[in-house]
N, C-alpha and C positions, 0 to 999 in steps of 0.2 A: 602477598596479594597486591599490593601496593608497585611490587615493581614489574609482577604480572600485566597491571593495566597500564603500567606506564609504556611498555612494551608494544601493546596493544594497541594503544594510541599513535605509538610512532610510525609504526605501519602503517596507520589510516592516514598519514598525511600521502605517503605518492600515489595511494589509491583515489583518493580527493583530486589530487593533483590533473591524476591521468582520465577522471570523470569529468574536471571539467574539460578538456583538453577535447575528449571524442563529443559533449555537450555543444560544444562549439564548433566541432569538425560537423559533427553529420548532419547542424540544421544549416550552416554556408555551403555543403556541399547538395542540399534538397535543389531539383529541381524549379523552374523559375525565379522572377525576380520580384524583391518583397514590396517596393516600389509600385506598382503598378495596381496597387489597392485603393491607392490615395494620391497616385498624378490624375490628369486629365487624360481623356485617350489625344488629345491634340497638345499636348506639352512637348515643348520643341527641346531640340537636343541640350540646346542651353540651359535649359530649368531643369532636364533632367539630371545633369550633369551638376547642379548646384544643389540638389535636394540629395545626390548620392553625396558628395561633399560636405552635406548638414548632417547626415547619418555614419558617415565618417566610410563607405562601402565604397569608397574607391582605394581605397588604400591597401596594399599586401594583406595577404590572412594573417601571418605572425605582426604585425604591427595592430591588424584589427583588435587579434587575441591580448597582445598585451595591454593594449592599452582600456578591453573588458574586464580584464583580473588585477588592472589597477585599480579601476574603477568598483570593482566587487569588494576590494580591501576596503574602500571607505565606505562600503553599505549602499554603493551607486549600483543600478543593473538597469541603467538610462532610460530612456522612454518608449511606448507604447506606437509603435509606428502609424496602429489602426487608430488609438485614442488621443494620443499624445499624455496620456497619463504615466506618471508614473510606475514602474515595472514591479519594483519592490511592492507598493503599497496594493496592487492586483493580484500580485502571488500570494502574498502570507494572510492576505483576507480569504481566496479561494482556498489556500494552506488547511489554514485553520478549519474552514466549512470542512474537509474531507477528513481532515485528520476526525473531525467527530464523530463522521461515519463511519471511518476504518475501525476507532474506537470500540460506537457504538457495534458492527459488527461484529467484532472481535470478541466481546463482554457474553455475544449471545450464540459464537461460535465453538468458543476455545472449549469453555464448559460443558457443553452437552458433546462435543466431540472428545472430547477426556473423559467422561460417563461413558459415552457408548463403546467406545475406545476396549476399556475395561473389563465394562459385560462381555463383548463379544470375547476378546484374550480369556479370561476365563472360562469363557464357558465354551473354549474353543473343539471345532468341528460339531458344534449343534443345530439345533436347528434355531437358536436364536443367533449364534455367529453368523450363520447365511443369512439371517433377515438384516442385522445390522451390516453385513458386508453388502446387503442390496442396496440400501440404502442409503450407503457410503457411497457405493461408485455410481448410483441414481443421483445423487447430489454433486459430484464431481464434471456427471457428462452432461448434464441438461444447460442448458446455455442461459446464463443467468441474465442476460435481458431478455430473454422470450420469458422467463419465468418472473422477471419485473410488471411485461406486457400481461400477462396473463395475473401477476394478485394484482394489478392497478383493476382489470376489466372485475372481478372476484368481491373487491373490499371497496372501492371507489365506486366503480361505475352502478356495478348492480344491487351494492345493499348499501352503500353509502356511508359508511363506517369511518372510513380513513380519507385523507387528502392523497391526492396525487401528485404533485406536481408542486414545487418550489421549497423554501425553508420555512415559510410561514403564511400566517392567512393572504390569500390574493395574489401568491406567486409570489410574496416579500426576498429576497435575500438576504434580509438580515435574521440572524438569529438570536433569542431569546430565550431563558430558561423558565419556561411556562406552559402548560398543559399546550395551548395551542400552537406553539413553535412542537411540542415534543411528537404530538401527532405525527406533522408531514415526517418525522424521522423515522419512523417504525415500519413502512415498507421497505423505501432503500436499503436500512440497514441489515431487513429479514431477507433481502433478495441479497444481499452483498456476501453475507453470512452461510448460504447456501453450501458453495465450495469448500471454503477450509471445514465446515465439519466434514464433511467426508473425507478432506487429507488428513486431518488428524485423526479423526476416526480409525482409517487405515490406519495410519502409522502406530499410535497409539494402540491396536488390538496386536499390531507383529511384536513390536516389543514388549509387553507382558506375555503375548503367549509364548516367547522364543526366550525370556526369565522365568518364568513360572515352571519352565521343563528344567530346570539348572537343578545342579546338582545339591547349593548351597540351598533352595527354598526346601527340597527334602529332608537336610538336614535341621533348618528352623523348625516343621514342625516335628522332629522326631525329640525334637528339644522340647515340645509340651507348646511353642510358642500358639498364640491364637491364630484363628484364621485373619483377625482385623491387622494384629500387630506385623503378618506374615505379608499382607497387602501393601501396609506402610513399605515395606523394605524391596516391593518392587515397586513403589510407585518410586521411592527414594533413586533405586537402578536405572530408570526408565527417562525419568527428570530432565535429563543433561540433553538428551537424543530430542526425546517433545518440545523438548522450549528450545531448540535449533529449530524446530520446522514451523514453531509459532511464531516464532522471529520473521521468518522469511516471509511467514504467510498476513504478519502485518504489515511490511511493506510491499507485498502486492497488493493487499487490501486498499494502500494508499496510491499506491501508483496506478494499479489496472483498474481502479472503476472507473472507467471515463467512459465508458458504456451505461453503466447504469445511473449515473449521475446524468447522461444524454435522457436517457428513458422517463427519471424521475423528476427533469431537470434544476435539479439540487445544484449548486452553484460554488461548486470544490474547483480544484485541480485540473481534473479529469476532464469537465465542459471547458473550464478556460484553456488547456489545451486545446480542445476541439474547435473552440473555435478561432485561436491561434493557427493549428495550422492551415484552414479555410481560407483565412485573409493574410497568410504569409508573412506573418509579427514576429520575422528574426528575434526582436529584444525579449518581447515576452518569451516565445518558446523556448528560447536560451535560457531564461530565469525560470520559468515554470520546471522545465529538465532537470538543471542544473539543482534545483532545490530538494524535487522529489528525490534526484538522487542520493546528493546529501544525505537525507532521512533514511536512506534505506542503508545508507555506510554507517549512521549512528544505531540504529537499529543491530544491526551485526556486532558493533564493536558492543552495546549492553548484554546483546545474549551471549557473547564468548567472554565476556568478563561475570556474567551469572553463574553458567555453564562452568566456569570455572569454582566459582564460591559452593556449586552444588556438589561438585564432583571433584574434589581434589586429585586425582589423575591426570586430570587434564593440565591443572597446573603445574606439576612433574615433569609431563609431557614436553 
């Protein structure tokens, strides 16, 4: 197992390698100039010329790059062109804020799309598999900030239930683990959560119903085994396939809400992209990418090293 993930690991380094590579390719190649947020509209070519030379942008893209993946080796990801703050310390605070979300979505997705998942594979071609299959692909297509806009107007506006809007009382961004930071969580997170139940939902009803037709689950119970013990042994089957697609689906969780963290305005990733690329914040947008990405490469290498502990085939393989 051990040289399983060492394996595993070693691979993720030119995947890293070539993320950051296009990280850095496709926001110097975005149209406009990142400058022009924070000069004067009457700033003469002189000062322009010496603020592209303080931001180091006059200089070849391979000399830019190297000397950002230098700077990355010692925890540098420079400053904040809009803020002049630094870049690290605005990524891994919005970091953090989304990843609780993804979390918290995730806690209230994965579960009841593994339930539903189930019922419908069992008790498949019913008339409860068409309800749960409606409702899978009703949760997949409805666009999940209209469905943000619509429980804000539901829970907030007209019965006053829940907050709308920030991490905590008054629009705070900071978070707290206390009844009233945990409020403003439980929309975003119920709007976030939407989607993946209905992928896993799907996925998880095809593969029990496409094991439970095998050959071997006929032969468990003619063995006397129960129906529970017979459940275990495709949920065991099934395992390796669902936790690939729950993998994936937490780092979209973390990476694609920037819609509904715009909506809720929760104060992740998501809005500091947003409002990176707005004001054209090369540094950040580099770090903010650059990070999510990350997360989604370490994301990958735990499920294929799980997937592997679950399903020893794969480590054969």
């Amino acid at each position: 197992m051990f040289s399983y993930f060492l394996r595993r690991l070693i691979l993720v380094l030119p995947v890293a390698f070539g993320v950051s590579v296009i990280c850095f390719l496709l926001v110097q190649i975005a149209p406009g100039d990142p400058l022009t947020a924070i000069m004067p509209v009457d700033a003469t070519a002189e000062e322009q010329a010496a603020m592209r030379a303080a931001y180091g942008l006059d200089r070849p893209l391979p000399v830019q790059y190297a000397i950002w993946v230098g700077n990355l080796a010692q925890g540098d990801m420079g400053r904040s062109i809009a803020t002049g703050r630094p870049v690290a310390g605005e990524v891994f605070g919005a970091v953090q804020n989304s990843l609780l979300l993804a979390v918290s979505a995730a806690v209230i997705a994965f579960p009841i799309g593994i339930f539903l998942g189930f019922l419908a594979g069992y008790f498949r071609d019913t008339a409860l598999d068409k309800a749960v299959t409606a409702v899978s692909i009703a949760g997949v297509s409805v666009p999940n900030y209209w469905l943000g806009i619509v429980l804000v107007i539901i829970f907030s506006v007209n019965l006053g239930w829940l907050p709308s809007m920030g991490a905590g009382p008054g629009g705070s961004r900071d978070w707290s683990w206390n009844w009233e930071h945990m409020r403003h969580l439980v929309l975003p997170a119920v709007t976030l959560s939407v989607v993946p139940i209905g992928i896993v939902a799907r996925t998880v009803r095809a593969l029990s119903g496409d094991i439970l037709s095998m050959d071997f689950v006929q032969a468990l119970y003619a063995k006397g085994m129960s129906r529970l013990d017979v459940l275990i042994h495709v949920g065991r089957n099934a395992a390796a396939t669902a936790l690939s697609v729950m993998g994936l689906q937490l780092g979209y969780l973390l990476g694609g809400s920037i819609l509904i963290e715009t909506v809720f305005n929760w104060p992740g990733s998501g809005f500091l992209l947003s409002n990176a690329i707005f004001q054209r914040d090369l540094p950040l947008l580099q770090g903010t990418i650059l990070v999510l990405a990350l997360f989604f490469v370490a994301v990958n290498l735990i499920v294929d090293v799980a997937q592997a502990a679950i399903d020893p085939r794969i480590k054969r393989s």
